[in-house]
C-alpha positions in Angstrom: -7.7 -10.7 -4.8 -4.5 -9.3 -3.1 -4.8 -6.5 -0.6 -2.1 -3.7 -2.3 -0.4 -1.3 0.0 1.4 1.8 -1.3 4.0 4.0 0.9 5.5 7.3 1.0 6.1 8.8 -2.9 4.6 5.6 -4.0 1.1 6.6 -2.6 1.5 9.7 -3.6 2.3 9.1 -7.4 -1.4 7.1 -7.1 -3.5 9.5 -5.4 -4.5 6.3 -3.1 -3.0 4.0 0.0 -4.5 0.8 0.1 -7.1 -1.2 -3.0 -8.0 -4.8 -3.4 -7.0 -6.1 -7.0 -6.7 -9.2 -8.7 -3.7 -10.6 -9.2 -2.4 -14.4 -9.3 1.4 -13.2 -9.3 3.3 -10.1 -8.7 3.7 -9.2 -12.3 0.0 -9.8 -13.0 -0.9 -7.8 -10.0 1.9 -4.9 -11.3 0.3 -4.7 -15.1 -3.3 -4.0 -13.1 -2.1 -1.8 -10.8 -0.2 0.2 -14.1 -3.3 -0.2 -16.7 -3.9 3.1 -17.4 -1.8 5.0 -15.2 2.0 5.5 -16.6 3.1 7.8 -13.6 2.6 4.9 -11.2 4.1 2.3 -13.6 7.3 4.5 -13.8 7.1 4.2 -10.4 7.1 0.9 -9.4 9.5 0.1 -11.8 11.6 2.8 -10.4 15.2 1.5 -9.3 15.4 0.5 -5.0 11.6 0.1 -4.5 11.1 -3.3 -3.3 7.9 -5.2 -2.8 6.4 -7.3 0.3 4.3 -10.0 0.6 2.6 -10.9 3.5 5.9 -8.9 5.0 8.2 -10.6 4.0 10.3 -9.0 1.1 9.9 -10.7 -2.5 12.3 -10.8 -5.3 11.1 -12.2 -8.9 7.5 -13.0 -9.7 6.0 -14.7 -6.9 2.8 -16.9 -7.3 0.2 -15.2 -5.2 -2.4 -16.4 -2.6 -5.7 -15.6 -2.5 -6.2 -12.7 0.1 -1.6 -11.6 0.0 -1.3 -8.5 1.6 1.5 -7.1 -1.5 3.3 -3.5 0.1 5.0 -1.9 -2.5 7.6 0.4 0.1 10.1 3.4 -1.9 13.8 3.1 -2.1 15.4 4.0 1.4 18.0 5.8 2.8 20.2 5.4 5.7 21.7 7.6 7.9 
């Protein structure tokens, strides 16, 4: 079970910030996290939002461990 955090318009889309869910990779744990909810699919799959485990930033499909902390953070602009 990974511990899923959710940031700015991210948490919005879902209505929540933080929710334990099983997952033994990142995709795995992305096709939970969408079951049943296409707003928040669309937008994790949206272009620029990048995804953390155990804070350190992921590309790919990552094998999880049990108890990852996964942060899904929003595209980012600089100034």
């Amino acid at each position: 079970m990974a511990r899923v955090l959710l940031f700015g318009p991210l948490r919005d889309v879902a209505g929540w910030r933080e929710k334990v869910v099983d997952g033994a990779s990142l995709s795995a744990l992305k096709a939970a996290l969408s079951a049943g909810d296409a707003a928040l699919a669309a937008a994790l799959a949206a272009p620029g939002v990048q995804v953390a485990v155990d804070r350190a930033i992921v590309r790919g499909d990552p094998a999880l461990a049990p108890h990852a902390e996964v942060a899904f953070l929003p595209p980012m602009s600089g100034g």
